[in-house]
matplotlib code that plots the C-alpha trace (Angstrom):
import matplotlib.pyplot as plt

x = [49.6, 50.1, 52.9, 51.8, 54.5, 57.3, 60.9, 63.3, 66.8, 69.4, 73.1, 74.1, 76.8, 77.2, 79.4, 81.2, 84.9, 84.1, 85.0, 81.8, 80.3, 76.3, 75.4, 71.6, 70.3, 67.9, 64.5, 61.6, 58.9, 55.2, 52.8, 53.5, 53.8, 56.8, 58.4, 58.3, 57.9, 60.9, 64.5, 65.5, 62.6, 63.7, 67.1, 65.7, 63.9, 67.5, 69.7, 67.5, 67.3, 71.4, 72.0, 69.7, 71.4, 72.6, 76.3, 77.9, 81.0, 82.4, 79.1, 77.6, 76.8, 75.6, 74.1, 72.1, 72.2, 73.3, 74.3, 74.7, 76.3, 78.7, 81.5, 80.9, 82.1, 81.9, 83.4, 83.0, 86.4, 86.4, 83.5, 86.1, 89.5, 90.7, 91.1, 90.1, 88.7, 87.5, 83.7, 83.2, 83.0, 81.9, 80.1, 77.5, 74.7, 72.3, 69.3, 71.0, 71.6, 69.5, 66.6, 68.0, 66.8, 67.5, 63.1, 61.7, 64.5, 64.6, 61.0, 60.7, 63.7, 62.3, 58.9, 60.5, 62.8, 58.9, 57.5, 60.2, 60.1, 56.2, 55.5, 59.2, 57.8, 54.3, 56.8, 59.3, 57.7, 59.0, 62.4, 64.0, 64.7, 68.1, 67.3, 64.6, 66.4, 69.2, 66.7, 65.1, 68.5, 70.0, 66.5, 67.2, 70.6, 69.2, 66.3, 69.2, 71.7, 68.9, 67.1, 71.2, 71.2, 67.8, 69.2, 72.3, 70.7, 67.3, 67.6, 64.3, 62.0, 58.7, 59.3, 58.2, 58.5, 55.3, 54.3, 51.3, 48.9, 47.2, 45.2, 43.8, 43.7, 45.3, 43.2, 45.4, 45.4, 47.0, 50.2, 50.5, 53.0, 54.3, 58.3, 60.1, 62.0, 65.8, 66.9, 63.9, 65.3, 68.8, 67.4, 65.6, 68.7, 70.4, 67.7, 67.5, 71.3, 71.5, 68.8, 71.6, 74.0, 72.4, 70.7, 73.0, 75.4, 79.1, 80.3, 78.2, 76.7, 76.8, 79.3, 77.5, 75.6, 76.3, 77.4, 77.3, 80.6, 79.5, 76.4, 78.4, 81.4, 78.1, 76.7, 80.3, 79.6, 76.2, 76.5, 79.2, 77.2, 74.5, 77.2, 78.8, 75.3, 74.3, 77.4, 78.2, 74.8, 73.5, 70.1, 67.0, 63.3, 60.2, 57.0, 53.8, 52.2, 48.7, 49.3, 53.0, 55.8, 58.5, 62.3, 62.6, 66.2, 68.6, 69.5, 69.2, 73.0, 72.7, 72.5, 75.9, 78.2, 75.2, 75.6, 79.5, 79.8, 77.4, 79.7, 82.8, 81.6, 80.4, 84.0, 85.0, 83.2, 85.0, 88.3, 87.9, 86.5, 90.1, 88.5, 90.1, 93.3, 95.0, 96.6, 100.4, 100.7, 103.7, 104.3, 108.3, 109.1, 111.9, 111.5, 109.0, 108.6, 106.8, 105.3, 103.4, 103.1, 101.3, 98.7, 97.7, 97.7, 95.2, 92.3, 93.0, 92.8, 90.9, 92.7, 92.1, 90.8, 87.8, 84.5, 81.5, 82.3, 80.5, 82.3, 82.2, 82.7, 82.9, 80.1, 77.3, 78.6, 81.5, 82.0, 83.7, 86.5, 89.1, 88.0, 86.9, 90.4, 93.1, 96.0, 95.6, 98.7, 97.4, 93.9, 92.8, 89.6, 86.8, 87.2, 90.4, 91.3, 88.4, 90.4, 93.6, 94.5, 95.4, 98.2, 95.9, 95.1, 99.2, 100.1, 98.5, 100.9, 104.3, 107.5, 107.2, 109.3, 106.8, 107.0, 106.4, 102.5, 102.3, 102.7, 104.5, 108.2, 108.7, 110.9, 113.8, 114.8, 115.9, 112.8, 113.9, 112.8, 114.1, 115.1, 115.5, 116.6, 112.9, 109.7, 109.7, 112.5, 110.3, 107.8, 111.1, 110.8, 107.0, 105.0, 104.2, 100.5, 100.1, 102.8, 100.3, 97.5, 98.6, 100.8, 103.0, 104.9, 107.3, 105.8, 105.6, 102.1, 101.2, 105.0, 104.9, 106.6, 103.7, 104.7, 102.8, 103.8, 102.8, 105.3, 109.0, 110.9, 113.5, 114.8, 118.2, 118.7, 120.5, 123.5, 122.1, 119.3, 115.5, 113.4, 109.7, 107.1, 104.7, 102.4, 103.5, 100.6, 98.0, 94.4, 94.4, 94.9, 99.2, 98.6, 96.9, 99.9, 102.2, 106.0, 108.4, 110.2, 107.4, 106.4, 102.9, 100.5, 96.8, 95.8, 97.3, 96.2, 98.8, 101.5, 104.7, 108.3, 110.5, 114.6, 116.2, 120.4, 122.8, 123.7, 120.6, 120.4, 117.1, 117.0, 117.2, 113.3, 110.6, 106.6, 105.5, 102.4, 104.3, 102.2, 99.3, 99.2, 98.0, 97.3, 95.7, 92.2, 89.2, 90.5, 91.1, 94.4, 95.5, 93.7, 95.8, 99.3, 99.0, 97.0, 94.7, 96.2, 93.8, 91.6, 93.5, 93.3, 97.5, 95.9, 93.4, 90.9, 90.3, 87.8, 84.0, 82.3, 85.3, 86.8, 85.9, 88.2, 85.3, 84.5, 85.6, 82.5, 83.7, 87.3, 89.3, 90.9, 87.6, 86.3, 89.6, 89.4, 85.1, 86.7, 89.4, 87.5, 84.4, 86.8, 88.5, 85.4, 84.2, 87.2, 87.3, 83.5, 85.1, 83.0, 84.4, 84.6, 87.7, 91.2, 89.5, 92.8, 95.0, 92.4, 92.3, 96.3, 97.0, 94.8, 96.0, 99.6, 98.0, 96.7, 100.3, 102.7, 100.9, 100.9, 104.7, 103.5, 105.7, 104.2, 102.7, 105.2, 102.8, 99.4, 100.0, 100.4, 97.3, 96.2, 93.3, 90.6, 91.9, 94.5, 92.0, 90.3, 93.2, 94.8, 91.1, 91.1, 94.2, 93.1, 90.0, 90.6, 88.5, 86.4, 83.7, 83.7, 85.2, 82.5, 80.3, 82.9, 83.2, 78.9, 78.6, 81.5, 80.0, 83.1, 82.6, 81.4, 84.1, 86.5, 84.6, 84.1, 84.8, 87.8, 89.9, 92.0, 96.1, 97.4, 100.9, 102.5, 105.5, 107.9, 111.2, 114.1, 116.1, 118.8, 119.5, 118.2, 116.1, 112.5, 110.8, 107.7, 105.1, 102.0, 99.3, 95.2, 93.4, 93.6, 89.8, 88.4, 86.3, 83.7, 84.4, 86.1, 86.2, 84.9, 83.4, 81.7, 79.1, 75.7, 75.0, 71.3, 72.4, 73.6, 69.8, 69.4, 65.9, 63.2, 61.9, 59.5, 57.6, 57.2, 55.8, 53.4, 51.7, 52.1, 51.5, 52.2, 56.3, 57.5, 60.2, 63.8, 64.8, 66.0, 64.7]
y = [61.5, 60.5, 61.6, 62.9, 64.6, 62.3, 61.9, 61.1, 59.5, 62.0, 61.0, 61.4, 64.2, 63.9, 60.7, 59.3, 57.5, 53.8, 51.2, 50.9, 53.4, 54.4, 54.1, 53.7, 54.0, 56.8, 55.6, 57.5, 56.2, 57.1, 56.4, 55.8, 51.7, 52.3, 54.9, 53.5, 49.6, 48.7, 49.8, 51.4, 54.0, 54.9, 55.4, 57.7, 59.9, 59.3, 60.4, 63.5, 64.4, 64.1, 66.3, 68.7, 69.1, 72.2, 71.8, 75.5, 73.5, 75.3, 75.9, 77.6, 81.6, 83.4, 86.0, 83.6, 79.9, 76.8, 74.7, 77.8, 77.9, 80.8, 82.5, 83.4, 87.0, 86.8, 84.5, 83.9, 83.9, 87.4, 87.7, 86.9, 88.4, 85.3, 87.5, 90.1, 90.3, 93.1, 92.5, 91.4, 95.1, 94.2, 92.1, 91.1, 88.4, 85.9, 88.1, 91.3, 91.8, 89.9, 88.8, 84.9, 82.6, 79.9, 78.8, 77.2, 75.1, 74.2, 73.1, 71.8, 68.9, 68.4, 67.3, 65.2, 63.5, 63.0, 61.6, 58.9, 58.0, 57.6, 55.4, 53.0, 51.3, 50.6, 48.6, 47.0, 43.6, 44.3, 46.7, 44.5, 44.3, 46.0, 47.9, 49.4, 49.9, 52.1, 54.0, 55.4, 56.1, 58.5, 59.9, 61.4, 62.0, 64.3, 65.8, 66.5, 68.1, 70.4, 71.5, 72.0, 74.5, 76.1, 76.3, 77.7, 80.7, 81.2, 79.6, 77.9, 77.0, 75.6, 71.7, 69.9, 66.0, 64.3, 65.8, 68.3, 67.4, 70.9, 71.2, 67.4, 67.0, 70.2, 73.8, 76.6, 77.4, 74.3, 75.4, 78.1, 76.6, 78.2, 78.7, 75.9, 76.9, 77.0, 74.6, 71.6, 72.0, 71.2, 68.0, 67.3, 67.0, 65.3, 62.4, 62.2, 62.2, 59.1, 57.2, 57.5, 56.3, 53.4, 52.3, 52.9, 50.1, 50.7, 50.7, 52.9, 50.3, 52.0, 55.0, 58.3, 57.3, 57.5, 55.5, 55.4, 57.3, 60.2, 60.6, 60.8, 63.0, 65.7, 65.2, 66.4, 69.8, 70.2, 69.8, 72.1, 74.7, 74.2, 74.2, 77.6, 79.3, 78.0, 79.4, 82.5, 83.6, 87.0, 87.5, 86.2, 86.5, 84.4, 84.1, 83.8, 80.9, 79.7, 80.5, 78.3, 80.7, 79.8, 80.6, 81.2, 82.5, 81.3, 78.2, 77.8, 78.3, 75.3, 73.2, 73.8, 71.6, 68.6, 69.5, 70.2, 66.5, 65.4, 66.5, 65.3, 61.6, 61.4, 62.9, 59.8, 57.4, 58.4, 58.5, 54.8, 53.5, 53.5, 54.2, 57.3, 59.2, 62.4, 62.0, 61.9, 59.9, 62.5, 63.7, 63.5, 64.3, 67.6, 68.0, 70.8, 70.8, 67.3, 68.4, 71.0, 69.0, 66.3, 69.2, 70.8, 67.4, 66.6, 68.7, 67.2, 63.2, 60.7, 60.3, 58.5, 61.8, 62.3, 61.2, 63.4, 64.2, 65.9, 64.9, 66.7, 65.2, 66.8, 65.0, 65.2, 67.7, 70.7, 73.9, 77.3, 77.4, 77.6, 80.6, 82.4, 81.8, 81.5, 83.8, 86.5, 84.9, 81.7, 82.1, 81.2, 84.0, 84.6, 85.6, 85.6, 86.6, 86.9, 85.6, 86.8, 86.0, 88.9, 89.7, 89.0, 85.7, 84.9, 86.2, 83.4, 81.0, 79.8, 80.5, 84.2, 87.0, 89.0, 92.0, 92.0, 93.1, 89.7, 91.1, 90.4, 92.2, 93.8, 97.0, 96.8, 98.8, 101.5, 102.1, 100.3, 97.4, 94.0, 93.9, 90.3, 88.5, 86.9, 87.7, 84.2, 84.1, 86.2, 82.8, 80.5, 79.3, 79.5, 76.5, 74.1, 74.1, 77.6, 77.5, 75.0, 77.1, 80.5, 81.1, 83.9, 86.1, 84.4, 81.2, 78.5, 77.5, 75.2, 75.6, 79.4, 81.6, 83.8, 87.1, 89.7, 93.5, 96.4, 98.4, 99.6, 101.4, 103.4, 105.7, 105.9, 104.0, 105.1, 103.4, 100.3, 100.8, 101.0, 103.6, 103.2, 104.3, 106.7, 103.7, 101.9, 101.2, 103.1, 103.2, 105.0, 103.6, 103.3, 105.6, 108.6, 108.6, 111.0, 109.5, 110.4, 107.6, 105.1, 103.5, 101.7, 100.7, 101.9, 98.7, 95.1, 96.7, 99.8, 98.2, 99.4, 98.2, 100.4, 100.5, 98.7, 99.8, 98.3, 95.1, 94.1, 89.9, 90.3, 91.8, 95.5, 96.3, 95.2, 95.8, 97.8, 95.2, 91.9, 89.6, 90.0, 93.2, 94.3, 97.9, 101.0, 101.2, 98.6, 95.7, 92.1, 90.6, 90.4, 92.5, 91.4, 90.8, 86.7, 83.9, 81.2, 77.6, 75.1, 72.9, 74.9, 72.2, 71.9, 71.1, 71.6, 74.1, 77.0, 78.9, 78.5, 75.2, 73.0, 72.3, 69.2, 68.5, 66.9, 69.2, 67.6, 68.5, 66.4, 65.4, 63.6, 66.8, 68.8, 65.7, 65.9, 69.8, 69.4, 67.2, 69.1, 72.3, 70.5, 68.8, 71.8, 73.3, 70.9, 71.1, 74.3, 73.9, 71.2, 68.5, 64.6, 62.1, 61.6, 63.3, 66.2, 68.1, 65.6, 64.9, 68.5, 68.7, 65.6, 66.4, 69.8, 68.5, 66.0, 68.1, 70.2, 68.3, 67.1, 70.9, 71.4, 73.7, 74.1, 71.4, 72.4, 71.9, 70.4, 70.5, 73.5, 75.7, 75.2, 77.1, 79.6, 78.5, 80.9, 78.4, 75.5, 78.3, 79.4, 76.2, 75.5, 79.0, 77.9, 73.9, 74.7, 78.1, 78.6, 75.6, 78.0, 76.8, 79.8, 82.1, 79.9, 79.5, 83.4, 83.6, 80.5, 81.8, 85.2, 87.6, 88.7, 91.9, 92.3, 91.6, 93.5, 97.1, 99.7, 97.1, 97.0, 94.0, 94.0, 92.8, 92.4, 94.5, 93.5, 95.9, 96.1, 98.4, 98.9, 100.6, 97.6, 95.1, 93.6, 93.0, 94.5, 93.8, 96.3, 95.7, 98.3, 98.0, 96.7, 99.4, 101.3, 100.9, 103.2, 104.3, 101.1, 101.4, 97.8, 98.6, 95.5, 96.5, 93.3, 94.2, 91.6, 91.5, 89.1, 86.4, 85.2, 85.6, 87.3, 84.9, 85.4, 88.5, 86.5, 83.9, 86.5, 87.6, 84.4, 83.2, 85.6, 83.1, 83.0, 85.6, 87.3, 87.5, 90.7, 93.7, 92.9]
z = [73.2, 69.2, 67.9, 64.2, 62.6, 60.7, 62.7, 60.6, 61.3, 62.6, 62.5, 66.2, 66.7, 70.3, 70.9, 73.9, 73.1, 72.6, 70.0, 67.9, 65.7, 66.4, 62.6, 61.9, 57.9, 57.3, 57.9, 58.0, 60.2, 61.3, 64.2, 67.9, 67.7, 64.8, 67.1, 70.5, 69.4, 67.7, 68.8, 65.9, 66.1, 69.9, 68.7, 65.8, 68.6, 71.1, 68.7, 68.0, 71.5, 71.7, 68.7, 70.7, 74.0, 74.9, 74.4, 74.8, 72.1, 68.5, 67.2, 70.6, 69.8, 73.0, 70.8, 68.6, 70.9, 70.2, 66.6, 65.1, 61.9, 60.2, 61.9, 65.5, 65.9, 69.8, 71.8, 75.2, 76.6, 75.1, 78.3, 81.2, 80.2, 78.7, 75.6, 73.4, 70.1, 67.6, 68.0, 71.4, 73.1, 76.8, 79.3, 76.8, 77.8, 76.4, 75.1, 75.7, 72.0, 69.9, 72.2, 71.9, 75.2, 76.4, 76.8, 74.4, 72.9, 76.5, 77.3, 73.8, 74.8, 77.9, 76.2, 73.8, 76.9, 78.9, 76.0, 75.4, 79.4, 79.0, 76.2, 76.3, 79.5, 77.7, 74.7, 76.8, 76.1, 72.3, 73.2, 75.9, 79.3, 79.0, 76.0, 78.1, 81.3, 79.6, 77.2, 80.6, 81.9, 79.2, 79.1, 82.5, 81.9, 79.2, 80.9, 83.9, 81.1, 79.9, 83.4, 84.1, 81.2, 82.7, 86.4, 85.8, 83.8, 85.5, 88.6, 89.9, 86.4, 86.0, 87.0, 84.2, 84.3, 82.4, 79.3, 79.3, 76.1, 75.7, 74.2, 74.5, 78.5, 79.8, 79.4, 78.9, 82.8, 82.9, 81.1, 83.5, 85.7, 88.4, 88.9, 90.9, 93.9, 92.7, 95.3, 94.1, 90.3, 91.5, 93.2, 90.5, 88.4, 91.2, 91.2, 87.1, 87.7, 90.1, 88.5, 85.7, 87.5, 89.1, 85.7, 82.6, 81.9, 82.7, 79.2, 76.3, 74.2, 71.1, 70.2, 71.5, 74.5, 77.5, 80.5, 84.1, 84.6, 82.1, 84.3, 87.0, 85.9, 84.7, 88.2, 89.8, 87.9, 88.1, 92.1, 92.2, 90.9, 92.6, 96.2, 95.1, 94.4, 98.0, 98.8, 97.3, 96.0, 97.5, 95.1, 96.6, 95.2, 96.7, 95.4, 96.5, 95.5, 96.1, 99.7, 99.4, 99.8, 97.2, 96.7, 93.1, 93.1, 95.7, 97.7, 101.2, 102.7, 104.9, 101.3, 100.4, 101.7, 100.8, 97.2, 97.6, 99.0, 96.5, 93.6, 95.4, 95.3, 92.0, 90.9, 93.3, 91.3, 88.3, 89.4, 91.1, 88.1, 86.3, 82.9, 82.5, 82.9, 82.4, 78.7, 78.9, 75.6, 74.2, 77.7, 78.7, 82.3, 82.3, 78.5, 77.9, 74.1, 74.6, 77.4, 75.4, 72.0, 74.5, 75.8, 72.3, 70.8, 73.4, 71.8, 68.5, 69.0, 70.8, 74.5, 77.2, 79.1, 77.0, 79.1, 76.6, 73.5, 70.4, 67.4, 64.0, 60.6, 57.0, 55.6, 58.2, 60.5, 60.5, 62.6, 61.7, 64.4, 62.7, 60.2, 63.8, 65.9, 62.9, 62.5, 59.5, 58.3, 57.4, 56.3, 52.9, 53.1, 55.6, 59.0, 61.6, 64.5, 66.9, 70.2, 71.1, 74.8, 77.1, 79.5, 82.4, 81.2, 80.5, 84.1, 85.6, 84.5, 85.8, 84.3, 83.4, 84.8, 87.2, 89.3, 93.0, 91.8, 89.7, 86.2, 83.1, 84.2, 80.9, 82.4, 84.2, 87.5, 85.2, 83.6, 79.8, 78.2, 79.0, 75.1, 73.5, 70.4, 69.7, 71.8, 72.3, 75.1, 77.1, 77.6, 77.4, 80.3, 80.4, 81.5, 78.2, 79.1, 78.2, 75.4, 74.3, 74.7, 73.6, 69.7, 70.9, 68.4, 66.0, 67.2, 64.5, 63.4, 60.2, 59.5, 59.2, 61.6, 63.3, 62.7, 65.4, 66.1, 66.7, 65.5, 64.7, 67.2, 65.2, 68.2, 69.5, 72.5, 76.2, 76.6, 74.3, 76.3, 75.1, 76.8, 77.3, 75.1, 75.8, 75.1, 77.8, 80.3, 78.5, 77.7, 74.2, 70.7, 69.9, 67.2, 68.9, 71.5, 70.5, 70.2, 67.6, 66.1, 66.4, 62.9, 62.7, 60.1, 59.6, 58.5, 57.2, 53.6, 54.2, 56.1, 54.1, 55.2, 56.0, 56.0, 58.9, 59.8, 57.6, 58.6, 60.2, 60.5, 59.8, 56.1, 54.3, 55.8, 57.9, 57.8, 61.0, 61.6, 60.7, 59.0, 61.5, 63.2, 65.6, 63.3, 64.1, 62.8, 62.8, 60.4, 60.3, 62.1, 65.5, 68.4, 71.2, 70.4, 70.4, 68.6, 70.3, 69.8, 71.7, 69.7, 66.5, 63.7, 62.6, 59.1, 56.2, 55.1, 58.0, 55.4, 56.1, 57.8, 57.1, 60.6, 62.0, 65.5, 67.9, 71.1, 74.5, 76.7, 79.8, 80.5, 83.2, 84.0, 84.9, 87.2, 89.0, 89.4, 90.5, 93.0, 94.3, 94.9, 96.1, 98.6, 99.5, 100.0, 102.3, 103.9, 104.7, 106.0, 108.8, 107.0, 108.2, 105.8, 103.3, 103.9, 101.8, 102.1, 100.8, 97.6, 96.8, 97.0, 95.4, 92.7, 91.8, 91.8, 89.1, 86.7, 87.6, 86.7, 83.4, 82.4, 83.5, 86.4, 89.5, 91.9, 95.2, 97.7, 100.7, 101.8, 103.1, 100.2, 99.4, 101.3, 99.7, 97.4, 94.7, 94.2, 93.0, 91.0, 89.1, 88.4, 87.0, 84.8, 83.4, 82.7, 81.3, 79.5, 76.4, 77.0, 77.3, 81.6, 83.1, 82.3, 84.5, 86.8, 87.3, 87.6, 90.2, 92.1, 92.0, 91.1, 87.8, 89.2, 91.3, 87.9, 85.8, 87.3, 84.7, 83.5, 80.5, 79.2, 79.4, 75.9, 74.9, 72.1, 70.8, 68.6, 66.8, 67.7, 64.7, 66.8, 68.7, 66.6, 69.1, 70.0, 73.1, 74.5, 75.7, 77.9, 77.8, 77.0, 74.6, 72.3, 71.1, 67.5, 66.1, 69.0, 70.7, 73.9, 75.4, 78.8, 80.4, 83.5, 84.5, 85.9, 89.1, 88.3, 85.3, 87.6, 87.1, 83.1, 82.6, 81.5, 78.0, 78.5, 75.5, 79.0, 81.0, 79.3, 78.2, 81.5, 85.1, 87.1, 85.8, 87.9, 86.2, 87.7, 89.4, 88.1, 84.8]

ax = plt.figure().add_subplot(projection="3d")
ax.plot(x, y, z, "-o")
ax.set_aspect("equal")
plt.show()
């Protein structure tokens, strides 16, 4: 097939750590013998099939897809109780609200990926042997990344892996392809994924491509999934085909442990290979202001944990984080605010005060609030991941003290004592609760100080909402009683497409946490092989002690796969993993029944001249309530009904 359409240049985003910069001149070039004949015309048409894959990073928009530009409004850890924000109302989907698939900027990669791996063999007289050999490999690292994307949403696809020329050699009946079985797509990626492997050199030739140990850090996730949906998966659908019965949606069970062990030695190969490492660069054992400063910094630099990376730049390429995730307090205009982390999210972590249910022990056995001096000494003692992780109230941020609250308690107290708000616990909006004594504001615009008792060390007055809320009505500021800090820049312009910190697709810390739970998988499943135990154990205490977490004890404690998937929740929160993680695990149903988010509020007695800190529902906004409730028939995304109906034989997914 002739390519006729110009390709120019593209400045490639997506970039692995190495020491040389990928920096071709903008050339424009025409015909197939320019494209595919000279090595500067295959990295034109590389590099444009890199900036194309479907990375879920800063610029990732479920409602809209992928490299989208503006703020995003709705976030996906907003989708699985990692926190709460003003616009992201409940257990959204892909397509649900603005009819935007994942198809055809699928399929339209995938050609471009067949194209390059049919016409660089016929010019490998003029690329290279070597040149050659590692063009083929990230071809099929590509065409594995994108079939990934298709897999994980649709389950079984059409199996595309030449290119079809329709209308030149292929009718229109030859476009309508039939739907893979599920299980044949996830050994498709396998093989593009070992043919990886085996073929691309061990260090990336050029800054932002690929080598042999990315290709195999990608294959310990995509495996994994693929294990759990064996697994876990309940949906089924078959299809007639031809006569050929075929399993569209759903992998045999007796495939689980093959793709469990299959994810758990290509995290092997990773971690033998000694090119990477958990950063500990500003990590001091006992001391766990370093120990945080060394996670946060993490997302911000170029470490020795980072395996895939997308970077960003101000002149070719920027992203909107910041003006999405900032604090109100320290914008310069535009948009704040859209993730605040919830209680449930918190609660995970060690170092926190709990009841004997688990929760934040805010109340003492008297039924008053455990009052403090700042709402910080409530997390004191918090591990310094997720003070790394999470800007609590009075927090410092770009210098400023965060100031978050709720309100101003201006009651008496009982015996020094503050009792517990009507608030406490409850599903309705602060301000609708009845309770005397309780100033709030209606908004960040109206938030007017008001008198604190003579003497206070704290000044004559204080504003209700702080600096940032949370307030009463729909308005900008805080939604959740804290701030997001990971990947938060520490510097520079946070209004419009000005951020620029590179997103960390793969790191260390995921291969070692793909490999602990496929090992503890396999170990529960009896499977021989490696001490699967002792991986999984030593590899959570890993990833532990660089957070500061309380170490396992023994093998023995871990004891329940909920422990590698917390420990994962908490590693990889708002990395935009843990809503897959929830779907191939197959309990976001069970999370998300009729639930509501726990967020913290934090007020001001001006009796006692101490803070208290509240726990109680994400509060409602206008006629939004915040319900999430997740419908099991998405599991398998429905395929584009634009699909179906130019093609009968794509059987749609069920319940859709």
């Amino acid at each position: 097939m002739k390519l006729k359409k110009i390709i120019t240049t593209i400045s490639l985003t997506l970039a692995l750590s190495a020491c040389t910069d990928l920096d071709i001149a903008p050339k424009n070039v025409t015909g197939e013998d320019d494209i595919f004949g000279s090595n500067d015309g295959v990295m034109s048409n590389v590099a444009r099939i890199y900036s194309r894959l479907p990375i879920e990073d800063f610029k990732y928009y479920y409602p809209q897809g992928f490299n989208v530009n503006g703020a995003l409004y709705k976030q996906m850890a907003c989708l699985t109780g990692e926190a709460v924000g003003r616009d992201t109302q409940g257990a959204d989907n892909e397509g649900q609200l603005t009819n935007w698939y994942y198809w055809d900027e699928g399929y339209a990669e995938i050609r471009d990926i067949n194209t390059l791996l049919e016409k660089i063999p016929q010019y490998a007289s003029k690329l290279g042997a070597t040149e050659t050999k590692t063009y083929l490999a990230e071809a099929r690292f590509n065409r594995a990344f994108t079939y990934f994307a298709l897999a994980k949403r649709y389950g079984g696809v059409p199996l595309v892996s030449t290119t079809i020329d329709y209308p030149a050699s292929v009718n229109i009946e030859g476009t309508r392809l039939f739907r893979a079985s599920e299980e044949a797509i996830w050994d498709f990626i396998a093989a593009d994924l070992d043919y990886a492997i085996e073929n691309l050199p061990e260090n990336s030739p050029l800054r932002g491509r690929v080598n042999k140990y990315v290709a195999a850090a990608f294959k310990s996730r995509a495996m994994l999934y693929a294990g759990s949906i064996a697994k876990y998966n309940t949906i089924e659908q078959t299809q007639d085909q031809n006569g050929t019965v075929v399993r569209t949606v759903g992998i045999p069970a007796n495939r689980a442990n093959d793709y469990f062990k299959a994810a758990y030695d290509a995290a092997k190969l990773v971690v033998q290979s000694n090119k990477y490492a958990l950063y500990k660069g500003l990590w001091k054992a006992g001391d766990k202001a370093a120990q945080a400063t060394n996670f946060r910094r993490l997302f911000l630099t170029e470490t020795t944990e980072n395996i895939f990376v997308k970077y960003y730049d101000a002149t070719n390429a920027a992203h909107n984080y910041d003006e999405s995730v900032q604090p109100y307090q320290t914008k310069s205009g535009g948009n704040d605010s859209e993730v605040s982390p919830t209680m449930d999210f918190i609660e995970m972590f060690d170092g926190i005060a709990k009841d004997p249910d688990g929760h934040f022990d805010n109340i003492d056995d008297n039924g008053f609030y455990n009052a403090v001096n700042s709402p910080l000494d409530a997390f004191a003692n918090a591990e310094p991941r997720l003070r790394a992780t999470v800007i609590f109230p009075m927090d410092v941020y770009r210098g400023q003290v965060i100031e978050i609250r709720r309100g101003i308690w201006t009651g008496n107290t009982v015996g020094g004592k503050i009792p517990k708000l009507a608030s406490e616990g409850a599903i309705g909006n602060v301000g609708n609760i009845p309770q005397s004594n309780l100033s709030l504001a209606p908004s960040l615009s109206n938030n007017t100080a008001i008198p604190l008792e003579p003497g206070d060390p704290r000044g004559a007055t204080m504003k209700p909402a702080g600096a940032n809320g949370p307030v009463n009505a729909w308005d900008f500021g805080n939604t959740g009683g804290t701030y997001l800090a990971k990947y938060l820049a520490e510097s520079g312009t946070t209004t419009g497409s000005n951020s620029t910190q590179s997103w960390i697709e793969i790191r260390y810390a995921e291969v070692l946490l793909n490999q602990a739970e496929a090992a503890y998988e396999l170990y529960q499943a009896g499977q021989s092989g490696d001490s699967y135990l002792t991986v999984a154990f030593n590899n959570i205490n890993s990833i532990r002690e660089r957070a500061g977490a309380n170490l396992l004890a023994g093998e023995g404690d871990l004891n329940n796969i909920n422990i590698v998937r917390i420990e994962r929740r908490k590693e990889l929160a708002f990395e935009n993993k843990t809503y897959w993680d929830l779907k191939r695990w197959r309990v976001l149903h069970e999370e998300q029944n009729n639930r509501r988010w726990r967020i913290l509020n934090t007020f001001y007695s001006t009796k006692a001249q101490q803070y208290f800190l509240s726990v109680k529902f994400q509060e409602p906004r206008d006629v939004f309530q915040y319900l999430f409730t997740f419908d099991t028939k998405y599991y398998y995304q429905p395929i584009p009904p634009g699909e179906i109906n130019k093609n009968p034989n794509c059987k749609q997914n069920p319940g859709f």
